[in-house]
C-alpha positions as CSV (number, residue, x, y, z in Angstrom):
1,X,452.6,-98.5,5.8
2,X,448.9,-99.1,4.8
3,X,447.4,-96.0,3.5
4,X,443.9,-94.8,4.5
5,X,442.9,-95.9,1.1
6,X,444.0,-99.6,1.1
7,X,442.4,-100.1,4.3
8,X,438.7,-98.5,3.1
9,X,439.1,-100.3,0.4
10,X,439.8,-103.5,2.3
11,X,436.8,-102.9,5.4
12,X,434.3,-102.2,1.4
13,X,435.7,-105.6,0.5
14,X,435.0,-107.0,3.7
15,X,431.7,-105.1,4.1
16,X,430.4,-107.3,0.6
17,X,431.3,-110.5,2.0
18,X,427.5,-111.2,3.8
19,X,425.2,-109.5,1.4
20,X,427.4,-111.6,-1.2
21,X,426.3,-114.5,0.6
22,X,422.8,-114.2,0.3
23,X,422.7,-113.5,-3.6
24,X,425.3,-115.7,-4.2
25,X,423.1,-118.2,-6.8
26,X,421.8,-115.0,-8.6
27,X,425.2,-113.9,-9.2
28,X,428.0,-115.0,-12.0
29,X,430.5,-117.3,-10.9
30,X,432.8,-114.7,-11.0
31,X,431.3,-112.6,-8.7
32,X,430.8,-115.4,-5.7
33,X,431.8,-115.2,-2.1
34,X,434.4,-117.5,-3.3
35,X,435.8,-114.9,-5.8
36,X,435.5,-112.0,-3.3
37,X,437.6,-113.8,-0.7
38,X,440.4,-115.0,-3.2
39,X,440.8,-111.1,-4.4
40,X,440.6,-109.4,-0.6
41,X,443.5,-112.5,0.7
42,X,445.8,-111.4,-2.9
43,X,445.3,-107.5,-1.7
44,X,445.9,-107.9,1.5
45,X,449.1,-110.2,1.2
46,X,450.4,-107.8,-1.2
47,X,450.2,-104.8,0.7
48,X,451.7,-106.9,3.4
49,X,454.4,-107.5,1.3
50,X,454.7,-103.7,-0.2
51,X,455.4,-102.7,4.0
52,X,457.7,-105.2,4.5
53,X,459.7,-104.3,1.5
54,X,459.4,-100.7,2.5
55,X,460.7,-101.9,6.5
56,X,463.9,-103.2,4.5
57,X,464.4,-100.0,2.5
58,X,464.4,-97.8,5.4
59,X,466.8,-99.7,7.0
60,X,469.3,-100.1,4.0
61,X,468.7,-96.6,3.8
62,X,469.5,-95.7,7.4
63,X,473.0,-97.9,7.2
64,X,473.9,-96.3,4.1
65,X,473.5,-92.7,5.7
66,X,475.4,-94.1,8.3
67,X,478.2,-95.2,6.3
68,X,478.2,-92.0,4.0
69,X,478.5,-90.0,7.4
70,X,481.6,-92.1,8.6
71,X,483.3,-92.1,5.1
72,X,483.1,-88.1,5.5
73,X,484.4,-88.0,8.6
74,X,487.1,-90.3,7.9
75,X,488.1,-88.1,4.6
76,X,487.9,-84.9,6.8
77,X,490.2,-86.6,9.6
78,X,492.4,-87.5,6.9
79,X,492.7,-84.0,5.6
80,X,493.3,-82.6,8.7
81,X,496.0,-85.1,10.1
82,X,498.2,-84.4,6.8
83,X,497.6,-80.9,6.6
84,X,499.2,-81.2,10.1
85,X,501.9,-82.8,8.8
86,X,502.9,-81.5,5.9
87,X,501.5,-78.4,5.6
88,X,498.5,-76.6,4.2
89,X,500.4,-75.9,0.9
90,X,502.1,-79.3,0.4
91,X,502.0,-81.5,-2.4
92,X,500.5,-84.0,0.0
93,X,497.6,-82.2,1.1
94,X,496.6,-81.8,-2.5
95,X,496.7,-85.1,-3.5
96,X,494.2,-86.5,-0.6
97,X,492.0,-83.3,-2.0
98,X,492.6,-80.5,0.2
99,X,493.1,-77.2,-1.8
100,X,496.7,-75.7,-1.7
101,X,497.2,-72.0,0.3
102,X,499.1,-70.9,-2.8
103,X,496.1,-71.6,-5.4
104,X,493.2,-70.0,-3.0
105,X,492.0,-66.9,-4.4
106,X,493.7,-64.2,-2.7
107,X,490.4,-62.0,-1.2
108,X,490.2,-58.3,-2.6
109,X,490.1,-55.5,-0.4
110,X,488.4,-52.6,-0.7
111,X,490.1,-49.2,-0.7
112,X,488.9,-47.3,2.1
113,X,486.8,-44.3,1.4
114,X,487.9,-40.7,2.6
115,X,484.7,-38.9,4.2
C-alpha cells in the first residue's frame, strides 16, 4: 500500500524530469535525466515490491488466524466430548487440560446479615 508520501515523492521526481531536460549540459553527470530516471524506476520497483510482500503477509496472516481458530475449537470439542465421557472430575479430563471439579476453588459465601 503506497503511502501519500511515496507517491508525492514520486509525481516531485517525475515533475524534475523536463526542466532536467533542458539544463541537462549545465548539470553534473550525476544529476542528468539519465540519473533521474534510473533512481525514480529503483523507487518505484521497490515500493512495488514492499506491497506485494505486504499482499503475501496478510494473507499468511489470515490462514494462520484461520488455523489458530480451528485448533481452538478442535481442543474445546475435545474437552467437551471427554468431559462427557468420563466425567468432569476424571483423570481423563485433566490430562487433555480441562480442570478437575475437585481442585476448583470452592466459592465463599457470605453470611447473610440480620437487619
Amino acid at each position: 500500500m503506497a503511502s501519500k508520501t511515496d507517491d508525492k515523492l514520486v509525481a516531485e521526481l517525475k515533475a524534475l524530469k523536463e526542466p532536467l531536460g533542458k539544463l541537462e549540459k549545465k548539470l553534473p553527470a550525476d544529476l542528468r535525466a539519465n540519473a533521474l530516471k534510473g533512481v525514480t524506476d529503483t523507487f518505484e520497483r521497490t515500493r512495488n515490491e514492499i506491497d506485494r510482500i505486504d499482499q503475501q503477509w496478510t494473507v499468511a496472516m489470515n490462514a494462520k488466524q484461520s488455523a489458530a481458530k480451528a485448533a481452538r475449537e478442535l481442543i474445546k470439542r475435545v474437552r467437551a466430548s471427554v468431559k462427557g465421557a468420563f466425567g468432569d472430575d476424571s483423570d481423563e479430563y485433566e490430562l487433555v487440560g480441562g480442570t478437575r471439579a475437585s481442585e476448583r476453588k470452592r466459592p465463599v459465601r457470605k453470611p447473610k446479615t440480620s437487619g
